[in-house]
C-alpha positions as CSV (number, residue, x, y, z in Angstrom):
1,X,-16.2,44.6,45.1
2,X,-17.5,42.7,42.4
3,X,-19.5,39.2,43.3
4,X,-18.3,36.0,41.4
5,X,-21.5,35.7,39.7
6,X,-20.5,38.0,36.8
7,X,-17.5,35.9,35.9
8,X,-19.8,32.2,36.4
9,X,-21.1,32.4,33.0
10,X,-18.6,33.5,30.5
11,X,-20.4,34.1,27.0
12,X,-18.4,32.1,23.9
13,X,-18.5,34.7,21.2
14,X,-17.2,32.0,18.5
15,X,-13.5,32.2,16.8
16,X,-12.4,35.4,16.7
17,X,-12.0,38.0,13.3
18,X,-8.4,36.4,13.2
19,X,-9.0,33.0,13.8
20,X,-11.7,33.3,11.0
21,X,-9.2,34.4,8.6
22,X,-6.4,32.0,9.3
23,X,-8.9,29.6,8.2
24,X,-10.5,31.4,5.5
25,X,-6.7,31.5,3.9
26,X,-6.0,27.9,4.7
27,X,-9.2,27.0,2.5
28,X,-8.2,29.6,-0.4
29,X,-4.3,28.1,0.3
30,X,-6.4,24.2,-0.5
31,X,-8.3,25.6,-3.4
32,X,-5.0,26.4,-4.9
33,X,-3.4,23.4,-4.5
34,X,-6.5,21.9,-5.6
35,X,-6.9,23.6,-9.2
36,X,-3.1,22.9,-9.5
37,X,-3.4,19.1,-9.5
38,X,-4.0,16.9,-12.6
39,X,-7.6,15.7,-14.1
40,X,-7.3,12.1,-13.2
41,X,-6.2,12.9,-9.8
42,X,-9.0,15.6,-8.5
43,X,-11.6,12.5,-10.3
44,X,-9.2,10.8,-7.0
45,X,-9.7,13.3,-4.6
46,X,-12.3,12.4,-1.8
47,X,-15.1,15.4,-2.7
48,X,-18.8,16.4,-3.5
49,X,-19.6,16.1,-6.9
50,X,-20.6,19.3,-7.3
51,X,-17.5,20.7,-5.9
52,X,-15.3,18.4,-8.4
53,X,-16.9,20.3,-11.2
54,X,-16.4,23.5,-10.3
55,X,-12.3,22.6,-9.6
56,X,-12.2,21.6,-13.0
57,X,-13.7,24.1,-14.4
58,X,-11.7,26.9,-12.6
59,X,-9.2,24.6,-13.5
60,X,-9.8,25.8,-17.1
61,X,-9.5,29.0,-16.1
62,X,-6.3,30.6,-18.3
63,X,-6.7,34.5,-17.9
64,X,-4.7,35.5,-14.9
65,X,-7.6,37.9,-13.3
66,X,-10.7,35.2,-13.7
67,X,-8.8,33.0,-12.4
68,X,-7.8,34.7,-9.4
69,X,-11.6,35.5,-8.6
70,X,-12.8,31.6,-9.9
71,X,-10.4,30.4,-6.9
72,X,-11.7,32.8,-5.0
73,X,-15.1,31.8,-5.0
74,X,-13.5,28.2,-4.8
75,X,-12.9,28.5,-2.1
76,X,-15.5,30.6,-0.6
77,X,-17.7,27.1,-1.7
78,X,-15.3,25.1,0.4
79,X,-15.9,27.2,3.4
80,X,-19.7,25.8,3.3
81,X,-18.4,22.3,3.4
82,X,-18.0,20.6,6.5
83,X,-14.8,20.0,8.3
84,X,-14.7,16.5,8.2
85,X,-14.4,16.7,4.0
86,X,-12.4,19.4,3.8
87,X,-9.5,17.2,5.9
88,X,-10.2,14.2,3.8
89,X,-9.2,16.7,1.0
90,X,-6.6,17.8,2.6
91,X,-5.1,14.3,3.7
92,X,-5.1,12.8,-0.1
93,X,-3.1,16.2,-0.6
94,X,-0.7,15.7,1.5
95,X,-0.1,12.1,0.6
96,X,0.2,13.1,-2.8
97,X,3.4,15.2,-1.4
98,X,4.9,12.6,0.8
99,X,4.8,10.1,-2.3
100,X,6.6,12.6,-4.8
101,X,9.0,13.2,-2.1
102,X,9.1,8.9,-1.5
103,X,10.0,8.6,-5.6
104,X,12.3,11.6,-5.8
105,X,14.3,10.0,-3.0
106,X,14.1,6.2,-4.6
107,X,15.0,8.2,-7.8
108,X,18.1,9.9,-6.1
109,X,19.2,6.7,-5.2
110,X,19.4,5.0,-8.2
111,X,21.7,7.7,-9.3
112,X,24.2,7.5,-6.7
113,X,24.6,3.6,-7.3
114,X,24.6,4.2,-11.1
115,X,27.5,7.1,-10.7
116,X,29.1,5.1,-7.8
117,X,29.5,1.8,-9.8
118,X,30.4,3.9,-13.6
119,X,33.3,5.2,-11.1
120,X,34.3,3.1,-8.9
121,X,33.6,-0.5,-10.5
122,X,34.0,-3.4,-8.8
123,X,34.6,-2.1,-5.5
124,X,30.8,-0.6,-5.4
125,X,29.1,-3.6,-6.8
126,X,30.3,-5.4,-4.4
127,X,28.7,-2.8,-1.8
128,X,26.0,-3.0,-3.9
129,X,25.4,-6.3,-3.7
130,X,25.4,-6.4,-0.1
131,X,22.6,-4.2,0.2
132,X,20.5,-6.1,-2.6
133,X,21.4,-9.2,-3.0
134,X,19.3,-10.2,-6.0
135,X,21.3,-8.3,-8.3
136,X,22.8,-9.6,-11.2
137,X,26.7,-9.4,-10.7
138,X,27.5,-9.9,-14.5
139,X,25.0,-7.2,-16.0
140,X,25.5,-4.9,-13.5
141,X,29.2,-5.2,-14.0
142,X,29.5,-5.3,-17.8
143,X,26.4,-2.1,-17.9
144,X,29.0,-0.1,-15.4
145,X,32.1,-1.2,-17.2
146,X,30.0,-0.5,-20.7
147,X,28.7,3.0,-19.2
148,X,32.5,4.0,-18.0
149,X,33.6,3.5,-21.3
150,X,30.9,5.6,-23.2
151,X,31.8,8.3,-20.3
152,X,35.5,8.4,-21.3
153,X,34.9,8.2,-24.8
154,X,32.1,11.2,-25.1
155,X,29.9,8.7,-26.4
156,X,25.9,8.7,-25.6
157,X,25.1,7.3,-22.6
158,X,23.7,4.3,-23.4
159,X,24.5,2.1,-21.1
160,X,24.3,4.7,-18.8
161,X,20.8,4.6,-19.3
162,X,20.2,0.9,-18.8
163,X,22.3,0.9,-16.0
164,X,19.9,3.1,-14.0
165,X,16.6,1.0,-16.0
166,X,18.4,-2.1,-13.9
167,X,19.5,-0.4,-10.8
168,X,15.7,1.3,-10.6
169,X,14.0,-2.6,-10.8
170,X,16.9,-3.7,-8.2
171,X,16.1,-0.7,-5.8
172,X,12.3,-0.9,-6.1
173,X,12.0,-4.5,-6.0
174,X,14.2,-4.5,-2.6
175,X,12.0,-1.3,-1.4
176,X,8.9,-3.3,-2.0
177,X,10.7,-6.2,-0.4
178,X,11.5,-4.6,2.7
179,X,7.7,-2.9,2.9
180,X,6.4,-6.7,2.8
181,X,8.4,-8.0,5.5
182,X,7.9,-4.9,7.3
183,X,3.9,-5.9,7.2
184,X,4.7,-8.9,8.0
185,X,6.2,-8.4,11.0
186,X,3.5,-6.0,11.9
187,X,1.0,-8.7,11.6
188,X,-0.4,-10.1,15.3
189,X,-0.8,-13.8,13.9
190,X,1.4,-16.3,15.6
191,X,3.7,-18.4,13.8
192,X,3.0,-22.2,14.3
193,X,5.0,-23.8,17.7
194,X,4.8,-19.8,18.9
195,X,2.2,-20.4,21.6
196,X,3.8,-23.6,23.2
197,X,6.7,-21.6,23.6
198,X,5.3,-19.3,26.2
């Protein structure tokens, strides 16, 4: 039989050979997205100085093979970084994403209003107006009336165009509207008289 005293101490041999290269792909996956982003935002990007030079300068990089091995030793230079700044790296990536995909969907909208009010007129800038009330009946009505003209007529779309200028100020505005209230309901203060009340 064997005693329990061989199993007490078990020895921790670190990450194991596959562990290691999940993570040494995740760090060559980062270094790619790195290189791919513009000028002015790796100058954003929370990183050593150092490191910042040598993105841009595989960056530069044009000639398929080079570059292949310049991200390669990218990212073998990010390995020696701590984990701590390769998250903060990671994180300003990832915001980067959820922000495009934040204005594509804003964007998206716009156009469904725009197309909905060129077709349907009256009846969708009413439901328009519901929904942001600061719009300007009259322009929005004569710019969809204007823009379903140009439509049937095969004429450039004009007004189609400031249509979706005015709709993208009414939308944002009301987004940014609704992210204000939204912080100020989040805020802990109490509102004068709240106190007595309880």
């Amino acid at each position: 039989m064997h005693s329990d005293d061989q199993f007490e101490e078990e020895e921790d041999f670190g990450p194991s050979r596959s562990e290691q290269r999940r993570e040494a792909l995740g760090v060559l996956t980062l270094a790619l997205q790195l290189v791919q982003q513009s000028d002015a935002r790796i100058g954003q990007i929370p990183m050593d100085e150092d490191l910042r030079k040598l993105v841009l300068s595989t960056k530069r990089i044009t000639a398929q093979i080079a570059r292949k091995r310049a991200v390669q030793y990218l990212a073998k230079m990010m390995r020696r970084e701590e984990d701590d700044a390769l998250q903060a790296i990671r994180a300003a990536i990832d915001h980067d994403k959820v922000e495009g995909r934040r204005e594509a969907a804003q964007l998206h909208r716009v156009e469904y209003w725009r197309d909905r009010l060129v077709a349907l007129g009256d009846e969708a800038l009413s439901d328009l107006l519901l929904e942001y009330p600061a719009g300007d009946r009259q322009q929005l009505r004569q710019l969809a009336r204007n823009a379903q003209q140009e439509k049937l007529k095969n004429k450039p779309p004009h007004s189609s165009r400031e249509l979706f200028r005015e709709l993208r100020e009414l939308i944002m505005a009301g987004v940014a509207g609704d992210a204000a209230a939204d912080t100020d309901l989040d805020d802990d203060t109490d509102l004068p008289g709240e106190a007595d009340r309880f």
